[in-house]
C-alpha positions in Angstrom: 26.2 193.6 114.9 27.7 192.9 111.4 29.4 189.7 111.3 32.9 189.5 109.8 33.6 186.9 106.9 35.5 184.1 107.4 38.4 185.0 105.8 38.8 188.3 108.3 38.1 186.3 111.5 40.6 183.8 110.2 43.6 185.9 109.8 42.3 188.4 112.7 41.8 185.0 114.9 45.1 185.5 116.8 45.3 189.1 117.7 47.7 189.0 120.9 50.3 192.0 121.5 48.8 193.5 118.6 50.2 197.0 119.1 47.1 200.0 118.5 47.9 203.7 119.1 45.7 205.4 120.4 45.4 209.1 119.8 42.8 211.0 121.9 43.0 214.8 123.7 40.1 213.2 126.2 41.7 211.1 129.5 38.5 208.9 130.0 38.6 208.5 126.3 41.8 206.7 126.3 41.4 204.9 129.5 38.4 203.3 128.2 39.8 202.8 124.5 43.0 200.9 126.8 40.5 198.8 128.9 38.6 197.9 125.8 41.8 196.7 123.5 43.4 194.8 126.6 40.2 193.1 127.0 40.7 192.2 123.0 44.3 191.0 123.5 45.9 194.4 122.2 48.9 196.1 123.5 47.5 199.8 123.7 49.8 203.1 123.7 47.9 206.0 124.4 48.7 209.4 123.4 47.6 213.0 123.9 49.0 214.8 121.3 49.6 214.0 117.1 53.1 215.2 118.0 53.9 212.6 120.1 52.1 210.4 118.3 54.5 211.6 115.0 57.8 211.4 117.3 57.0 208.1 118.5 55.4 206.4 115.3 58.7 204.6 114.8 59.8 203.3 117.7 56.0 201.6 118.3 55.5 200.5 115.0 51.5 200.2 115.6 49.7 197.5 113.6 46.7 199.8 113.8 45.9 203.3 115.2 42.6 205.1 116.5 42.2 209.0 116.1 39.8 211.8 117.6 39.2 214.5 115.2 39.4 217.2 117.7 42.6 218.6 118.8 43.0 221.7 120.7 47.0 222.3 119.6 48.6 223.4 116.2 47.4 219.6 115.1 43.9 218.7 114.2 42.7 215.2 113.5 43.7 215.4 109.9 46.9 217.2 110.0 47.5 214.2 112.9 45.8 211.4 109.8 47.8 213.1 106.9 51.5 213.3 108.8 51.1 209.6 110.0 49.8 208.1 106.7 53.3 209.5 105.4 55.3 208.0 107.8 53.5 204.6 106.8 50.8 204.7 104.1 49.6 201.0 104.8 48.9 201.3 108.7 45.0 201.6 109.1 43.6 204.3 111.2 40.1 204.4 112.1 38.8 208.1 112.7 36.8 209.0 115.6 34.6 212.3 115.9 31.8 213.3 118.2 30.6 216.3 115.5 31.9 215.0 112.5 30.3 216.7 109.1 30.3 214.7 105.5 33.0 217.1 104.4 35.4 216.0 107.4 34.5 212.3 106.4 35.0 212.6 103.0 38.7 214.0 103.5 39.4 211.8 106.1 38.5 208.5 103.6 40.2 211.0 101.4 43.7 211.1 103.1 43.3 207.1 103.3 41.4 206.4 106.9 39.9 202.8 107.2 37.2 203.4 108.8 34.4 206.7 110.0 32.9 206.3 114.1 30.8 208.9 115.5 30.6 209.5 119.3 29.0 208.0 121.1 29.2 204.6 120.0 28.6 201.0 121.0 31.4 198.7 121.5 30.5 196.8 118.2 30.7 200.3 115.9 34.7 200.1 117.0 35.0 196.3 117.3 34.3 195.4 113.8 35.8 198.2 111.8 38.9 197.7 113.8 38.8 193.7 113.3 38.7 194.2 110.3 41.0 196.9 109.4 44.3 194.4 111.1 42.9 191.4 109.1 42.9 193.4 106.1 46.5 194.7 106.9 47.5 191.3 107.9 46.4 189.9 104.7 48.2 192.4 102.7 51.4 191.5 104.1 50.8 188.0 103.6 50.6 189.1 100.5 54.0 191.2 100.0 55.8 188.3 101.6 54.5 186.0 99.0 55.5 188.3 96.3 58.9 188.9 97.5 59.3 185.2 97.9 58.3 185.1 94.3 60.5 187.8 93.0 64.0 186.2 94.8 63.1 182.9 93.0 64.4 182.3 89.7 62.1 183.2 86.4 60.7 179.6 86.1 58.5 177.8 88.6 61.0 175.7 90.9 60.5 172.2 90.9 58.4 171.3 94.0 57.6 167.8 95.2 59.9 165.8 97.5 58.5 162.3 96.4 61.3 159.6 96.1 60.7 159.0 92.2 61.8 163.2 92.3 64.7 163.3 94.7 66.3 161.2 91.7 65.6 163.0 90.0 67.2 166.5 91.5 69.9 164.0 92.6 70.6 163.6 89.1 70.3 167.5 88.3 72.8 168.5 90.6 75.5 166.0 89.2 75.0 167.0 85.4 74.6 170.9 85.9 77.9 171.9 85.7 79.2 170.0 83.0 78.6 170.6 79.4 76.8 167.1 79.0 73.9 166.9 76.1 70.7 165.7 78.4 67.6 164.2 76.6 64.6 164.7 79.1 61.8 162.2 78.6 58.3 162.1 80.2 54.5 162.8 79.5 53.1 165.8 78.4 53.1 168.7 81.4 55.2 166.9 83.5 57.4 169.9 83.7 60.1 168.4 81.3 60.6 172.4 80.5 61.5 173.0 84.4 63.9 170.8 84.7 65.6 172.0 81.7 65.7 175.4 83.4 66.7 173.7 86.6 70.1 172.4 85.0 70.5 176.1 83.3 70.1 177.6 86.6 72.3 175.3 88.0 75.7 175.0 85.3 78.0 177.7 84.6 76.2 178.6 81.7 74.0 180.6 84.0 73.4 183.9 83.6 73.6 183.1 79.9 71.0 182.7 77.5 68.3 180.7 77.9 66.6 179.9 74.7 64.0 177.8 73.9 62.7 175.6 70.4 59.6 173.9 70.3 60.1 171.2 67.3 56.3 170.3 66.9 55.1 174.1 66.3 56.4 174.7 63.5 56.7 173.8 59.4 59.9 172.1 58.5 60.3 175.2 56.5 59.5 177.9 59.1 61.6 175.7 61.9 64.8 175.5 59.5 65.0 179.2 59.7 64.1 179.5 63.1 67.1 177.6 64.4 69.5 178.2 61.8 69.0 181.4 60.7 69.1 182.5 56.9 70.9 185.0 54.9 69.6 187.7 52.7 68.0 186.5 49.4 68.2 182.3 50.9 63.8 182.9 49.5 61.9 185.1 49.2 61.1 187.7 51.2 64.2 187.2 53.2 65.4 191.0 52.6 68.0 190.7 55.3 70.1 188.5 57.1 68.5 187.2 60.2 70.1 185.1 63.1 68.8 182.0 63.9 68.0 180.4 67.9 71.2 178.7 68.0 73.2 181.9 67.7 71.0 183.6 70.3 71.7 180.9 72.3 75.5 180.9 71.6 77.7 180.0 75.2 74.0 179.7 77.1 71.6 176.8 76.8 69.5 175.6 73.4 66.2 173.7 75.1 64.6 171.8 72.0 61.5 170.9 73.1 59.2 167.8 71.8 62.2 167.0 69.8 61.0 163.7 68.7 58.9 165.8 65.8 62.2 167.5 64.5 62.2 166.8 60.3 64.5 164.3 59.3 66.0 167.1 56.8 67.0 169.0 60.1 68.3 166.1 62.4 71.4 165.9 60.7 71.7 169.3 60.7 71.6 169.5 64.2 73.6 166.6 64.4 76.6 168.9 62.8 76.0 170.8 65.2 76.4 168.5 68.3 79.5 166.6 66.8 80.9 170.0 65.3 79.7 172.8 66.7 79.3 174.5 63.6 76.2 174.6 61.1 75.4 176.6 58.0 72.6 179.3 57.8 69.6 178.8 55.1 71.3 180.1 51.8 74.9 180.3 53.7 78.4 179.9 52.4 80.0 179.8 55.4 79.7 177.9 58.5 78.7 179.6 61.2 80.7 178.4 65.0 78.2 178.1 68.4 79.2 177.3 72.0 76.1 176.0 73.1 74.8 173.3 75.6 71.9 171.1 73.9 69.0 170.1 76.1 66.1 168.3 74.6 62.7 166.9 75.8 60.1 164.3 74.5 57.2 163.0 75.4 57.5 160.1 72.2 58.8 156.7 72.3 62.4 157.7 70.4 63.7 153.9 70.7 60.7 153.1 68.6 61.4 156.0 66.0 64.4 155.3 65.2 63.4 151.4 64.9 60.7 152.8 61.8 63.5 155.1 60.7 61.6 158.1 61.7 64.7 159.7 64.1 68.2 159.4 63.0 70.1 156.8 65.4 73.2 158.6 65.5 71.6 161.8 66.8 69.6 159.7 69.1 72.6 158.9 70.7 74.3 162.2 70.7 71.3 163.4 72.6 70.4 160.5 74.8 74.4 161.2 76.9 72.4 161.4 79.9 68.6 160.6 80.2 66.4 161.9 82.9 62.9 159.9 83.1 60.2 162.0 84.9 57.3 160.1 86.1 53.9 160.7 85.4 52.0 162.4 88.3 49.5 159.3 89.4 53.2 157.5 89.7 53.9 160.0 92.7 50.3 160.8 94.1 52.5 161.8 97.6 53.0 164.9 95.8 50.0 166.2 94.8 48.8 168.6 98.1 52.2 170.1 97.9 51.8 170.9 94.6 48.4 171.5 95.3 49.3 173.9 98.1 52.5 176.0 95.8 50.0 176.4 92.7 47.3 178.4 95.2 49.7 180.5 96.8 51.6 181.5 93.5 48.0 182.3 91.7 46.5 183.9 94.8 49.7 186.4 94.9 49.3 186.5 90.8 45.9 187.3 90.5 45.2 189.3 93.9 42.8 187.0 95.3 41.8 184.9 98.9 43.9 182.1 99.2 41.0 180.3 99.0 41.0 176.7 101.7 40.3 173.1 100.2 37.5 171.4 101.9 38.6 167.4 102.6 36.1 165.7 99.8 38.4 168.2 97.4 41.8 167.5 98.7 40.6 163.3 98.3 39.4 163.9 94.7 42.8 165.9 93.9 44.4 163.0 95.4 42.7 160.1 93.5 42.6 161.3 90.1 44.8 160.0 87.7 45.5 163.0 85.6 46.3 162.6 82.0 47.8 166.0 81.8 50.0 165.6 85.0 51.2 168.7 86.6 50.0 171.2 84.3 46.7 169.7 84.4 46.9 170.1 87.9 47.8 173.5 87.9 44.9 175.3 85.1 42.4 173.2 87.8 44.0 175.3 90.8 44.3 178.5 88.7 40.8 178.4 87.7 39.6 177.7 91.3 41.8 180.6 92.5 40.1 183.2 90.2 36.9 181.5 90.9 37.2 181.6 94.4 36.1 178.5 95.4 37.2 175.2 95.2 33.3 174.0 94.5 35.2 174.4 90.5 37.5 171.9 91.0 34.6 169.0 91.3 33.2 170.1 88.3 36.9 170.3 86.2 38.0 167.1 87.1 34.2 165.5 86.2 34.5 167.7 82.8 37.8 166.0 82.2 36.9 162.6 83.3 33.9 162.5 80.6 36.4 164.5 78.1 38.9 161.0 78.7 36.1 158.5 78.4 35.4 160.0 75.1 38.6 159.1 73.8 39.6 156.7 71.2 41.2 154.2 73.0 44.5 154.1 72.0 44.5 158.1 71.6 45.2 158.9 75.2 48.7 159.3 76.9 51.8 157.5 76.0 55.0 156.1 78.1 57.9 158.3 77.4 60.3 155.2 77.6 57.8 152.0 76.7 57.0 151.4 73.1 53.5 152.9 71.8 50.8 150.5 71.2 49.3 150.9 67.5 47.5 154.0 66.8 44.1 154.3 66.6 42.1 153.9 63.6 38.7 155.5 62.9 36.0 153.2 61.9 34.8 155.9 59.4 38.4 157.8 58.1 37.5 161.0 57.4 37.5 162.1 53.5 40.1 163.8 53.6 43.0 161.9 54.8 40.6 158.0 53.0 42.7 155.7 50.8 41.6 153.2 48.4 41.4 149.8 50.2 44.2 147.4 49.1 42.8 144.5 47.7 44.1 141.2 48.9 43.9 139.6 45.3 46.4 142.3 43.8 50.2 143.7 44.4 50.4 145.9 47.3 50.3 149.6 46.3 51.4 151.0 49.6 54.3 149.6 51.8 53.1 149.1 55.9 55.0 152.0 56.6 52.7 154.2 54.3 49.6 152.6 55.8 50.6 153.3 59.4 51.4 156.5 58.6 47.8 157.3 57.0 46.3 155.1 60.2 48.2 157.8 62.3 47.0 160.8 60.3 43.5 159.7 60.0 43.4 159.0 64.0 45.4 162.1 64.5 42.3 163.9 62.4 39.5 162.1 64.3 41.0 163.6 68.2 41.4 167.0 66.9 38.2 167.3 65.2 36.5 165.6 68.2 38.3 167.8 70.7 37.2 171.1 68.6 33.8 170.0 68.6 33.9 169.4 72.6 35.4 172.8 73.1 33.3 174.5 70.8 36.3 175.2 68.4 38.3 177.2 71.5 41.3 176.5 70.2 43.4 177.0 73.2 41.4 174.9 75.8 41.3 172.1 72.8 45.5 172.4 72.7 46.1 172.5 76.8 43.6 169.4 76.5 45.8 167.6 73.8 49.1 168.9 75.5 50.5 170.5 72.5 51.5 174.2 71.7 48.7 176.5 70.5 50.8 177.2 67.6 50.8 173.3 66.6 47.6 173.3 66.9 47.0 175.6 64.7 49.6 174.2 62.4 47.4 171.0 62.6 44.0 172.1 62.1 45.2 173.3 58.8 47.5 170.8 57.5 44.2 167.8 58.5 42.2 170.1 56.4 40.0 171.0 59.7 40.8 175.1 59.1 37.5 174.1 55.9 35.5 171.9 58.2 
């Protein structure tokens, strides 16, 4: 007998008033196809005729159906197959035939039947095919349900998690949304600083509005300039026409500047115009140009100790930092990890098609003890990959990848508070050529004030990570950005302004 897999006998495992039509010209056909479902825990409705099997389709609603071929009225087997798969497309009919030919098979599959039996059969030849067939339908409305629980939601991932560092934080959500307040959102890298700043869209008036989003790392002071503020024909060249910028798509919706601790100090007063006025100029403008726009930022640096080196404006600091919400890292609120664990392999299973696959219990404890570096959406790309994998066997072998990946680390290259003050950055033992200075001699004036030598100490160590994470990846560029929890554009921004795009 073929045995089913374990996903069928799992979703087929309660099969109880079950409804299955039965459709068969032959009395001792049906009273043995009733006696065999009952035995099974079906509900059986057996019929003589595809007309009554037609008029009464909708008021039974079978989860499955089983057909003879051989009718003696106006109605054969397939007219009966063809007429029912209109009235529902997705019900699965298994096709029964004591003379059937390859040509009656092959338009039977044809008009969408699940499954071929010849008479005389053993109990197994219907048992399986018919197990299977309901698991098979069950799991495809699993399936729908998932998706149209999907599709009602909002276009962002809702935040999920329930731990008491997060009710605070929704707490918090729901008594900003509707005002206008300026919110600066602070937290590590992929602790869904971005979902939170969708949260309090979704949530103000503004919704319904624009939603437009800025990330401040990815781009050239240059390129970013014109990206937010727009330009006017002939401001360089190449600009041939006039072109808004973000903050005009944006107008009387939400602006969401993201890592906006990297924002050129050439454009924070700029955008401090725009917070205090509401007005800025475009690149090459004569006129000022008038927004209504609500500003919501997010950063994963230490902003108190930016503005200290006078690397962030203080004024716009505080123009942003009106209200502050703090999300914690996720090893701060482990509690939350099999929920999220659980959303991530519903959504991707629904996403990619596949078995919602089951964590075994040495899985779910290494989930639950790992620190991870990269928080949520570290957490996630291990599920995702484990979903399209279809086995959680990969997510032993991600987390021992990115264990040895974190180990390799310079030691002061890893994560970073979002509210405490950074530790010195890293510097390499062997700078790279590149970004090398000539060593100050103690004997002789200082050439270089400290703030120039902790910036090259930050470029050099900045270098050395990159390069190292390149080589680890083998130069994939976009597992070595997920891994550094920046944008693939910065990276690429990066790469060439270390001088690694020649390396």
């Amino acid at each position: 007998m073929t045995q089913l897999n374990d996903a069928s006998l799992a979703v087929a495992a309660n099969p109880v008033e079950a409804t299955v039509m039965v459709l068969d010209d032959d009395a001792v056909m049906r009273e043995f196809l009733r006696t065999f479902l009952a035995d099974r825990g079906y509900r059986a409705v057996p019929l003589s005729s595809p007309e009554e099997a037609v008029a009464r389709y909708q008021a039974e609603r079978p989860a499955a159906v089983i057909l003879d071929m051989a009718f003696p009225g106006k109605m054969d087997g397939l007219d009966a197959l063809a007429a029912l798969k209109k009235i529902d497309r997705d019900v699965p009919v298994i096709v029964l035939s004591g003379h059937g030919n390859t040509a009656t098979v092959v338009q039977a599959m044809k008009l969408g039947a699940a499954a071929f039996v010849n008479k005389p059969f053993e109990r197994a030849d219907l048992e399986v095919p018919l197990t299977q067939a309901l698991a098979h339908r069950r799991l495809r409305r699993d399936v729908q349900t998932l998706a149209q629980e999907l599709a009602s939601q909002v276009r962002h991932t809702p935040i999920v998690g329930r731990s008491a560092r997060m009710a605070e934080v929704q707490e918090l959500i729901d008594r900003i949304a509707d005002t206008d307040a300026t919110v600066l959102i602070r937290g590590e890298s992929g602790t869904g600083k971005e979902l939170v700043a969708r949260a309090l869209s979704s949530a103000s008036p503004r919704r319904g509005k624009p939603f437009v989003k800025v990330n401040c790392g990815a781009l050239p002071s240059e390129l970013l300039e014109s990206e937010l503020f727009g330009f006017e024909r002939g401001a360089f060249t190449g600009a041939f026409q006039h072109k808004p910028g973000k903050l005009e798509f944006a107008n009387f919706g939400t602006l969401f500047l993201d890592e906006i601790g990297d924002l050129p100090l050439a454009l924070q007063a700029k955008l401090l115009q725009v917070l205090q006025d509401g007005e800025f100029a475009r690149l090459g403008g004569k006129h000022d140009v008038r927004v209504d726009v609500r500003v919501i930022a997010a950063t994963n640096r230490d902003l108190d100790g930016a503005v200290a080196e006078g690397q962030f404006r203080e004024d716009l600091y505080f123009r942003l930092n009106v209200v502050c919400i703090n999300l914690p890292p996720l090893r701060e609120r482990r509690e939350e990890i099999p929920v999220l664990t659980d959303h991530f392999l519903k959504k991707y299973s629904v996403l990619y098609r596949k078995r919602c696959i089951e964590l075994s219990t040495e899985s779910q404890q290494q989930l639950t003890e790992y620190d991870w570096p990269g928080n949520v959406r570290e957490l996630e790309n291990v599920i995702k990959r484990a979903v399209m994998l279809g086995s959680d066997a990969a997510i032993a072998k991600e987390i021992a990848r990115a264990k040895a990946v974190v180990g390799r680390r310079p030691p002061a290259a890893g994560r970073r508070p979002p509210i405490a003050r950074v530790p010195p950055p890293f510097v390499s033992a062997q700078p790279s050529v590149a970004t090398q200075r000539p060593p100050v001699d103690a004997g002789e004036p200082a050439s270089y004030s400290l703030k120039d030598i902790s910036r090259t100490a930050a470029r050099e160590a900045e270098r050395e990570l990159i390069m190292k994470m390149l080589q680890h990846t083998r130069w994939n560029r976009k597992e070595t950005a997920a891994m550094l929890g920046i944008s693939y554009k910065a990276l690429l921004y990066k790469i060439k302004e270390n001088g690694l795009d020649k390396a």
